[in-house]
Each structure stands twice: as C-alpha cells, then as structure tokens.
Biopython code that builds the backbone (N, CA, C, O; Angstrom):
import numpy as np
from Bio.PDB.StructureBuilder import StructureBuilder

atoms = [
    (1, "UNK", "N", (24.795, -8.631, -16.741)),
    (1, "UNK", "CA", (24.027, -9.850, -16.914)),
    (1, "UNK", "C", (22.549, -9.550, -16.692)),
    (1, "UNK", "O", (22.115, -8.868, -15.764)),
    (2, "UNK", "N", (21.807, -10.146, -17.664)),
    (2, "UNK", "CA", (20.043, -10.021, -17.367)),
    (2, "UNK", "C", (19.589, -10.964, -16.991)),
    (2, "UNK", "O", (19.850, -12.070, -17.465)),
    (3, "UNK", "N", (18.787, -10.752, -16.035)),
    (3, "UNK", "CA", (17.578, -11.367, -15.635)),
    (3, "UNK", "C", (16.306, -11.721, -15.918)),
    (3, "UNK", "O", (15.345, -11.097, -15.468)),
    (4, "UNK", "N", (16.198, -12.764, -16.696)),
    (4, "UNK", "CA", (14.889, -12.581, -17.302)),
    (4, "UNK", "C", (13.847, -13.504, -16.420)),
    (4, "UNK", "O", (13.831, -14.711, -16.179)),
    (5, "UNK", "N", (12.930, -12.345, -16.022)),
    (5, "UNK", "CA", (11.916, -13.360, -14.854)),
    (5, "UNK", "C", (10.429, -13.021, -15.531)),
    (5, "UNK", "O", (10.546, -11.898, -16.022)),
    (6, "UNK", "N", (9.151, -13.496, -15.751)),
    (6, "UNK", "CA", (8.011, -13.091, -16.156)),
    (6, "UNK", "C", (7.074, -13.205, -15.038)),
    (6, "UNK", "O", (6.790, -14.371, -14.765)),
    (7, "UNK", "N", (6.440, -12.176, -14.214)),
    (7, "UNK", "CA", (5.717, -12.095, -12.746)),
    (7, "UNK", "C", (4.132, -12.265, -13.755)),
    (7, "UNK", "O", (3.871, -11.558, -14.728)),
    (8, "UNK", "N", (3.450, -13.118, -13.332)),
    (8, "UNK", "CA", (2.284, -12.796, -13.740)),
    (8, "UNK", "C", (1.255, -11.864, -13.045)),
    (8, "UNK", "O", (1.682, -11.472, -11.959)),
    (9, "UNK", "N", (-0.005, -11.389, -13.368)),
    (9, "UNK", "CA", (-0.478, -9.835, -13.180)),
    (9, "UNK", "C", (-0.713, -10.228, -11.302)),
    (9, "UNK", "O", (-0.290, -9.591, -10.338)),
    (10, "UNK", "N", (-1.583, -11.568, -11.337)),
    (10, "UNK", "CA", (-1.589, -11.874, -9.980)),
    (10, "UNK", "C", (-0.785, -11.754, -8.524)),
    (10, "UNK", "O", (-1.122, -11.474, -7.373)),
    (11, "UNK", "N", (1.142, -12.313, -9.555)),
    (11, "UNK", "CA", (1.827, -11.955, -8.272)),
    (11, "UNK", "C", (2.076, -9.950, -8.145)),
    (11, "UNK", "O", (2.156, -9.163, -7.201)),
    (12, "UNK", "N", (2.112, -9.850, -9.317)),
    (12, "UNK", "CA", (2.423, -7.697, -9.759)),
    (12, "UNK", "C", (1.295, -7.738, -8.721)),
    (12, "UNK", "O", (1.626, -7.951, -7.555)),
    (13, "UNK", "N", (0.101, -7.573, -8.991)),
    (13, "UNK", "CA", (-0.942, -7.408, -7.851)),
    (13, "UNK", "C", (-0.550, -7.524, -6.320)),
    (13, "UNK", "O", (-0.314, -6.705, -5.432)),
    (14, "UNK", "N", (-0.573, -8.400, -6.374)),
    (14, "UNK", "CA", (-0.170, -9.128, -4.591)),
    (14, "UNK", "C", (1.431, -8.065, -3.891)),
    (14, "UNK", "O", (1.644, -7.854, -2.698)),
    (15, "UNK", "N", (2.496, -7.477, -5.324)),
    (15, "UNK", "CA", (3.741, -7.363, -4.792)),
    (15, "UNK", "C", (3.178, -5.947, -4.442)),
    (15, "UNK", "O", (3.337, -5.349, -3.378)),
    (16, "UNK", "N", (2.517, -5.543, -5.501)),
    (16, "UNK", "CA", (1.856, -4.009, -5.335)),
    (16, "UNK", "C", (1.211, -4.098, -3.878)),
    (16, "UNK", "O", (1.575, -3.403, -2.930)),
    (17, "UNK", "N", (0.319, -4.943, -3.846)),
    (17, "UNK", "CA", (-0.294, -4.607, -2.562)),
    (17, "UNK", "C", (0.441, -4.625, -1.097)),
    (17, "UNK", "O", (0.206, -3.932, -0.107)),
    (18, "UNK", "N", (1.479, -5.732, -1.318)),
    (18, "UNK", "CA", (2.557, -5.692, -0.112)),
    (18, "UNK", "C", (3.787, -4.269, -0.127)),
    (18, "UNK", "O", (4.522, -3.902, 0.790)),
    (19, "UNK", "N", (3.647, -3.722, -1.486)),
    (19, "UNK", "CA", (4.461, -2.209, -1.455)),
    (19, "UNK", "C", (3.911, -1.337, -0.810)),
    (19, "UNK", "O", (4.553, -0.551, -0.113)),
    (20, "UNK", "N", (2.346, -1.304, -0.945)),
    (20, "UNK", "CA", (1.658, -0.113, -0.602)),
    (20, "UNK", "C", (1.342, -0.330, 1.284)),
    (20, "UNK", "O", (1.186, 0.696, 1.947)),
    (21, "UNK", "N", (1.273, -1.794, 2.022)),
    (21, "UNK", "CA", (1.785, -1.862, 3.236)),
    (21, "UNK", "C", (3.215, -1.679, 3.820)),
    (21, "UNK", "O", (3.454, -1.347, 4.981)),
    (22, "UNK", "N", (4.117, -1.939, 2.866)),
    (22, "UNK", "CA", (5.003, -1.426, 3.286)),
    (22, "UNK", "C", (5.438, -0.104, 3.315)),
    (22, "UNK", "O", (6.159, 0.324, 4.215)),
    (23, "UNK", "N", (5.095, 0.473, 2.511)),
    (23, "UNK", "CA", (5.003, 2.273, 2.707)),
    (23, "UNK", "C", (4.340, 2.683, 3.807)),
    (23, "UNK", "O", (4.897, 3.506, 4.534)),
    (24, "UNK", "N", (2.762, 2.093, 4.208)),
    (24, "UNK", "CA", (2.614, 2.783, 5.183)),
    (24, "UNK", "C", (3.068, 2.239, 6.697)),
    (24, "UNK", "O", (2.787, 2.968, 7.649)),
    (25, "UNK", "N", (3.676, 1.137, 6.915)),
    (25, "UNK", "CA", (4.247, 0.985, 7.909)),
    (25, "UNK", "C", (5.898, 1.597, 8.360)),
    (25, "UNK", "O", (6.340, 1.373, 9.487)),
    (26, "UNK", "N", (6.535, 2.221, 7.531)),
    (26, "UNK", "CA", (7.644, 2.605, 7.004)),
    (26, "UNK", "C", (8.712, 1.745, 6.615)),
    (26, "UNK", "O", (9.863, 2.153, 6.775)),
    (27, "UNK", "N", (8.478, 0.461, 6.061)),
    (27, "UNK", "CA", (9.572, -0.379, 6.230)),
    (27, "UNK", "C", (10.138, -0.333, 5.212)),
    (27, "UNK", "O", (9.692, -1.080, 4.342)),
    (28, "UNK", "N", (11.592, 0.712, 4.776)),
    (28, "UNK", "CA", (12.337, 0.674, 3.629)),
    (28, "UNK", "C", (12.867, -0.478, 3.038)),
    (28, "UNK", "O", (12.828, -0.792, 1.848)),
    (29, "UNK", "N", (13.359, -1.069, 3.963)),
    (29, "UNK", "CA", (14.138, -1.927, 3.697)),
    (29, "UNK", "C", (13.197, -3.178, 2.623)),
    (29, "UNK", "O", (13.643, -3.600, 1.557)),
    (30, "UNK", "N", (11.893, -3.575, 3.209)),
    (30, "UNK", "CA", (11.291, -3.880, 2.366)),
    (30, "UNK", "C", (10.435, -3.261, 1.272)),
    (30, "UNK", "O", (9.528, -4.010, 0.908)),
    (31, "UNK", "N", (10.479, -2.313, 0.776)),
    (31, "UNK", "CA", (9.925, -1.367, 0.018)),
    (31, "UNK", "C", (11.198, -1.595, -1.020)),
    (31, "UNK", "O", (10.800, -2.075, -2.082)),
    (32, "UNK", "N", (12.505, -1.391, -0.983)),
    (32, "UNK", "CA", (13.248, -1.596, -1.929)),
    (32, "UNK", "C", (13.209, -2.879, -2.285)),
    (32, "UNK", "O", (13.332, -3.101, -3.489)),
    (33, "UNK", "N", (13.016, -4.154, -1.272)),
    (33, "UNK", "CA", (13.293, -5.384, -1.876)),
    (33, "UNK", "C", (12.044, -5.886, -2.912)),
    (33, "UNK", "O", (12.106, -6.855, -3.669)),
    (34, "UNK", "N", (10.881, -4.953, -2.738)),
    (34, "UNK", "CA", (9.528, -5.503, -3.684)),
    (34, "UNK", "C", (9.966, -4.404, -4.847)),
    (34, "UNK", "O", (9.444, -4.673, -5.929)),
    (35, "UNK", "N", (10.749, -3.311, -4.864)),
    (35, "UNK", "CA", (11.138, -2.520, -5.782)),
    (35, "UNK", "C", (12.031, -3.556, -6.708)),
    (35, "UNK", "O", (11.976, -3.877, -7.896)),
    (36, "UNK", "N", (12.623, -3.815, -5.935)),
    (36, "UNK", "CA", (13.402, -4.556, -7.213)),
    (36, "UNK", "C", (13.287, -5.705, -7.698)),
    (36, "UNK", "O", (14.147, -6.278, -8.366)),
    (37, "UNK", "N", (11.948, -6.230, -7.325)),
    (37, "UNK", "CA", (11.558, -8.048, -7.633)),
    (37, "UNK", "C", (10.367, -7.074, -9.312)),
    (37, "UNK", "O", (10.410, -7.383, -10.503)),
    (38, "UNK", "N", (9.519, -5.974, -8.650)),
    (38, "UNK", "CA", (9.025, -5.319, -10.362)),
    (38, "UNK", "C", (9.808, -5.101, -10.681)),
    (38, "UNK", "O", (9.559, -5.629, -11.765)),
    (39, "UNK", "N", (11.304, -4.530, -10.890)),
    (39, "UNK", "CA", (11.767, -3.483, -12.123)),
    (39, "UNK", "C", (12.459, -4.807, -12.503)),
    (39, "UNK", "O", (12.543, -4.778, -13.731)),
    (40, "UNK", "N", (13.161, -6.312, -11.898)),
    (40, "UNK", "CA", (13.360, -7.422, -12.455)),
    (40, "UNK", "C", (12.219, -7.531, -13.578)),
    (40, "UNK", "O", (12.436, -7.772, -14.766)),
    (41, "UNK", "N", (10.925, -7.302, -12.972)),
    (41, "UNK", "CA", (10.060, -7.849, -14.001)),
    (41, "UNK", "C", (10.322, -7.061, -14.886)),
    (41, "UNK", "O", (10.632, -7.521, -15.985)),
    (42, "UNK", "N", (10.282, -5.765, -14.701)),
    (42, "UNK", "CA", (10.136, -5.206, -16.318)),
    (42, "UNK", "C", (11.429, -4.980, -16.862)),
    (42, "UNK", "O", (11.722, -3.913, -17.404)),
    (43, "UNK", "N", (12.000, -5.669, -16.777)),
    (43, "UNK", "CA", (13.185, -6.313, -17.916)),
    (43, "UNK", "C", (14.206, -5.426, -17.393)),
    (43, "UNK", "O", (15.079, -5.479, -18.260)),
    (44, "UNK", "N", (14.612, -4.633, -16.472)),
    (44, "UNK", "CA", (15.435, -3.627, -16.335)),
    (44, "UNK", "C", (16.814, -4.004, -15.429)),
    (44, "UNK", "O", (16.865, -4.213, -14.217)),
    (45, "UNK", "N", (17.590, -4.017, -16.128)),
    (45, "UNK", "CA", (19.102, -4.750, -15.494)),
    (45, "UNK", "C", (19.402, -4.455, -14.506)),
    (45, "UNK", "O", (18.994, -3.451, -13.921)),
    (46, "UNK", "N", (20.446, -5.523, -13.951)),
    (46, "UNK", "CA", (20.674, -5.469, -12.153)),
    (46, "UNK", "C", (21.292, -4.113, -11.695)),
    (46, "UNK", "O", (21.201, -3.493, -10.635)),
    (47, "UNK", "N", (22.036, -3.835, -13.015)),
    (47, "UNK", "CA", (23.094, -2.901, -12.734)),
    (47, "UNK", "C", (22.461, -1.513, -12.857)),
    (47, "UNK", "O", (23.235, -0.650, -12.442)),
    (48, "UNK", "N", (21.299, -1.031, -13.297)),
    (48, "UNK", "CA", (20.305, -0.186, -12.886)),
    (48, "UNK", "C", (19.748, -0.518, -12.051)),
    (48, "UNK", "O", (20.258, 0.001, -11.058)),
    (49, "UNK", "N", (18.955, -1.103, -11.788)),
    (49, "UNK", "CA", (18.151, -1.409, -10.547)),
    (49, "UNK", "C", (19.294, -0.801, -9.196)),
    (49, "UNK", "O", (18.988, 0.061, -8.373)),
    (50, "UNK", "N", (20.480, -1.443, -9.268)),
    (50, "UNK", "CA", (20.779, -1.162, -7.858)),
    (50, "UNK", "C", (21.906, 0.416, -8.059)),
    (50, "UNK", "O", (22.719, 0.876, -7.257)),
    (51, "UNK", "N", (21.627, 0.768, -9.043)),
    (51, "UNK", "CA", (21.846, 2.223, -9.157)),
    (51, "UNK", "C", (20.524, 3.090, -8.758)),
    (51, "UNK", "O", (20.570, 4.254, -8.362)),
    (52, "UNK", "N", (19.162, 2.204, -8.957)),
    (52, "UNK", "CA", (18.165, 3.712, -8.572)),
    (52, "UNK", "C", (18.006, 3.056, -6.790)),
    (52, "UNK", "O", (17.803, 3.701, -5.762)),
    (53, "UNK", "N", (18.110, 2.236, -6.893)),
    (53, "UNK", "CA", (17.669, 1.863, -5.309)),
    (53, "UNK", "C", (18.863, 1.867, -4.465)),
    (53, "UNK", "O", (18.602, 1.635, -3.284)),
    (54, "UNK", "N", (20.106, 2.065, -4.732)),
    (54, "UNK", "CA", (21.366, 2.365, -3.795)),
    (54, "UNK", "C", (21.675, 0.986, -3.227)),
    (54, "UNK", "O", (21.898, 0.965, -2.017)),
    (55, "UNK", "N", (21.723, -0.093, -3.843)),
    (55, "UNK", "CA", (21.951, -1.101, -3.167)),
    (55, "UNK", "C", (23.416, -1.854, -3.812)),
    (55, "UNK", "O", (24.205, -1.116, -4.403)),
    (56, "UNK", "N", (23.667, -3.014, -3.702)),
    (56, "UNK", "CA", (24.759, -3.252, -4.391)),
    (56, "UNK", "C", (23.871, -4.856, -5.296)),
    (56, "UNK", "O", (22.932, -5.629, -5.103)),
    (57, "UNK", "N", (24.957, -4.586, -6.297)),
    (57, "UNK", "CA", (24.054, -5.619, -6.834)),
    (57, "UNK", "C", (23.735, -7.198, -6.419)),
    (57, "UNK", "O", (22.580, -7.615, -6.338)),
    (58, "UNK", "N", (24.747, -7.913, -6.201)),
    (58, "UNK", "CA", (24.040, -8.824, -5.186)),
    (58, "UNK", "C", (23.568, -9.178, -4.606)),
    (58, "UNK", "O", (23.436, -10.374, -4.349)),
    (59, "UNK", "N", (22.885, -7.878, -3.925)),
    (59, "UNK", "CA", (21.790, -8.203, -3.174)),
    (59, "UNK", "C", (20.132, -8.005, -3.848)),
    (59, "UNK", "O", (18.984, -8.367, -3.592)),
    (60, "UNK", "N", (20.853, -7.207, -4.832)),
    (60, "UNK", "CA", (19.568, -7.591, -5.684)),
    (60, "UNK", "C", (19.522, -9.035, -6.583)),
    (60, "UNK", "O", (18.497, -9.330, -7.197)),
    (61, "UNK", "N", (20.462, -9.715, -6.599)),
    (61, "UNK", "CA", (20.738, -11.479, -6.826)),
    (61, "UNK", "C", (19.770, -12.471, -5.737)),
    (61, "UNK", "O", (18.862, -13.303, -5.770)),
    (62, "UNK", "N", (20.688, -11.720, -4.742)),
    (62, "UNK", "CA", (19.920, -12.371, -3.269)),
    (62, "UNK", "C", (18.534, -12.038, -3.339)),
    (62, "UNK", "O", (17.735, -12.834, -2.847)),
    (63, "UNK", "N", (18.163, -11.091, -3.821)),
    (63, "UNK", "CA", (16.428, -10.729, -3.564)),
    (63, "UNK", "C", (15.821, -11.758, -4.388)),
    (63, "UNK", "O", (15.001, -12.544, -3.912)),
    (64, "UNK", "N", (16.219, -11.791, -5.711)),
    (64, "UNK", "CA", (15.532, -12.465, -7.035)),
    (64, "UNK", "C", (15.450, -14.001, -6.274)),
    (64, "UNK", "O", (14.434, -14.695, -6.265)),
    (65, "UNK", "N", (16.732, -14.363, -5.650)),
    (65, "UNK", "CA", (16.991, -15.847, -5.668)),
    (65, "UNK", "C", (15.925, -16.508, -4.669)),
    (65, "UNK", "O", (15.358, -17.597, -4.750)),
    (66, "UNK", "N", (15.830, -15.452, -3.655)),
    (66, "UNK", "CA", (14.909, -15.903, -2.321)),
    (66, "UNK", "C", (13.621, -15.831, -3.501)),
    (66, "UNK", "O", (13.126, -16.917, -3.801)),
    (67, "UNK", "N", (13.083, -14.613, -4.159)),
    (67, "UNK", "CA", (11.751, -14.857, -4.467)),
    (67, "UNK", "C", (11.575, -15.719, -5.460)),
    (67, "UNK", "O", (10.382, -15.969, -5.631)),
    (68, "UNK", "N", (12.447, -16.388, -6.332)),
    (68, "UNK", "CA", (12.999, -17.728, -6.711)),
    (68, "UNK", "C", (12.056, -18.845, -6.382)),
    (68, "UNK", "O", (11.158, -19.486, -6.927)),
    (69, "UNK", "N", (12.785, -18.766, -5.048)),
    (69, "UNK", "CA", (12.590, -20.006, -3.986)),
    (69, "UNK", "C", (11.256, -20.119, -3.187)),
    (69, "UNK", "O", (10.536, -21.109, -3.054)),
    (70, "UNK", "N", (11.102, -18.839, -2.680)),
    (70, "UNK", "CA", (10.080, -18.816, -1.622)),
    (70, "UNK", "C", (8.803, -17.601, -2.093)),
    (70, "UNK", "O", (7.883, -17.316, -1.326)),
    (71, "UNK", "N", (8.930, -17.120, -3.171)),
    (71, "UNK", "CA", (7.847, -16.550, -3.426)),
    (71, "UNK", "C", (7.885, -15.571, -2.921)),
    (71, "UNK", "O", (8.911, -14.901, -2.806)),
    (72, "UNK", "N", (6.283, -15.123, -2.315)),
    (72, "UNK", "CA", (6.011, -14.375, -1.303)),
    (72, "UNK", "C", (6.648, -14.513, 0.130)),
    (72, "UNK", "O", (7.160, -13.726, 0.927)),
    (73, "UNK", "N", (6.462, -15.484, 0.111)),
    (73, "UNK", "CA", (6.879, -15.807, 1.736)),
    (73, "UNK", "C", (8.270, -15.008, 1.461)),
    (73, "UNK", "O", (8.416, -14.234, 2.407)),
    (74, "UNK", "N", (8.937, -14.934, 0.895)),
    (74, "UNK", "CA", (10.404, -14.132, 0.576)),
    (74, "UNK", "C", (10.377, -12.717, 1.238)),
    (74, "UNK", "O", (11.359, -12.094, 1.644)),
    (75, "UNK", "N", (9.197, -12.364, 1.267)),
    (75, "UNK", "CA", (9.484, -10.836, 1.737)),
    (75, "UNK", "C", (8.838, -10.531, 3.288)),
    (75, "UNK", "O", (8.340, -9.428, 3.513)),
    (76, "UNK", "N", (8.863, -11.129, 3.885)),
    (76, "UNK", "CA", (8.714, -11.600, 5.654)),
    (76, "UNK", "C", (9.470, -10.736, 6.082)),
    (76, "UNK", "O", (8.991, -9.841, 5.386)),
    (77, "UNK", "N", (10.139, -10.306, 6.558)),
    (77, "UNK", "CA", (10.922, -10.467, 7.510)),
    (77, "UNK", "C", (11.014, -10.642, 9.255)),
    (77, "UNK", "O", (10.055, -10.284, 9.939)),
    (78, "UNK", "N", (12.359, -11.272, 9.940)),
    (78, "UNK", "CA", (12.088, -11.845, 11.550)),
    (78, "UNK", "C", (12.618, -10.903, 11.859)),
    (78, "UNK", "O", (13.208, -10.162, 11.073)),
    (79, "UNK", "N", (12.512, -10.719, 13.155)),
    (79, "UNK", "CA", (12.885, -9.657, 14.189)),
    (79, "UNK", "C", (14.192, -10.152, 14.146)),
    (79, "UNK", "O", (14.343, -11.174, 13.477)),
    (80, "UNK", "N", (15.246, -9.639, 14.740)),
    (80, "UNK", "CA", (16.497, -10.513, 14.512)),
    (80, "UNK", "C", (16.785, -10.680, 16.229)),
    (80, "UNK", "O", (16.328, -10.011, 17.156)),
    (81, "UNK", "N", (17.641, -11.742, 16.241)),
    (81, "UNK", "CA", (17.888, -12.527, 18.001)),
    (81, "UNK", "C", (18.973, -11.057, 18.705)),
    (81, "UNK", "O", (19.787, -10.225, 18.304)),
    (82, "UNK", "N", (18.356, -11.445, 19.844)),
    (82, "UNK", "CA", (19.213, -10.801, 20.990)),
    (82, "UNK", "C", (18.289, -9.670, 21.926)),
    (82, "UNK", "O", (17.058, -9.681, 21.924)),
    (83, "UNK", "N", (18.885, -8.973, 22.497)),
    (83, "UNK", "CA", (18.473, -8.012, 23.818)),
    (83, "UNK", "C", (17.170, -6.959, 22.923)),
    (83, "UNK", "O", (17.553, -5.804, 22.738)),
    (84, "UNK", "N", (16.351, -7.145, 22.621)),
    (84, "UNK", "CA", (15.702, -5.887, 22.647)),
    (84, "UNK", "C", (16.476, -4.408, 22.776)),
    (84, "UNK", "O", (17.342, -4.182, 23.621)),
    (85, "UNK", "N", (16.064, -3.568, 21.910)),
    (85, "UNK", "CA", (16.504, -2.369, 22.330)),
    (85, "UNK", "C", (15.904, -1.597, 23.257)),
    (85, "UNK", "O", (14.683, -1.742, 23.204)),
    (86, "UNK", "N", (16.303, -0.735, 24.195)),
    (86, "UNK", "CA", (15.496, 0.133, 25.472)),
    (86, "UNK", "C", (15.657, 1.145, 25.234)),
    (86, "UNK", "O", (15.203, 2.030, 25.959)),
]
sb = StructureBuilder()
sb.init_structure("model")
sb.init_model(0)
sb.init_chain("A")
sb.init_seg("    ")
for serial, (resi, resn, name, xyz) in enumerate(atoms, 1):
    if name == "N":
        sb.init_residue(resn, " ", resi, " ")
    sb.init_atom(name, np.array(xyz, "f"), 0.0, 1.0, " ", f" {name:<3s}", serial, name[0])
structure = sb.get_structure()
C-alpha cells in the first residue's frame, strides 16, 4: 500500500534541520523516525522504507499518522515514567 503525502520545502527544511540535531545528539531512534516521514515524501513505499531502516512496517504507519496529526510536535520525545537509571 502507498502513501501518498506532499511535505512542502519548508517542513523538508525544518525535518532536515531536526535530522541533523538528531545526529549530533545521538538519538537513533529519532533519526529513523524523520528518515522515514522524507522517504514517505519521496514517494517510496512502506515496505521499503522499513526494509532500509529495520523497522516493521507499522510503525512506520504509526510515524506517518502522528506526523498526520501533530506535525512537528510528532517528533518530541518524553523521558518515559519510573526510577531513573543509576
């Protein structure tokens, strides 16, 4: 199934610029999820996408759907609840 989404240059700009912080902070996890909100853009199916990025495809569903919904704000992420690690 394809995805057809059209990012205009503004948000490509903005996703680029949140890739290139996320590289240097090391955060993979978000580095793949802005990976696969461009290669959505450039027309390239789910079922590649989560063949070059090792993911499963639903969660590249889940990625599209949040940035869907919430845009930028989509690629946040919270600390998650409980004990700190020591």
């Amino acid at each position: 199934m394809r995805i057809r989404i059209s990012l205009s240059s503004q948000s490509v700009a903005q996703l680029l610029e949140r890739l290139h912080q996320a590289y240097a902070r090391g955060q993979l996890r978000l580095v793949k999820r802005i990976h696969a909100i461009l290669y959505i853009g450039e027309g390239k199916s789910v079922a590649d996408i989560s063949t070059i990025l090792d993911l499963s495809p639903q969660t590249i569903y889940n990625y599209m759907a949040a940035f869907i919904l919430k845009g930028l704000a989509s690629l946040v992420y919270q600390r998650p609840a409980g004990r700190p690690p020591s």
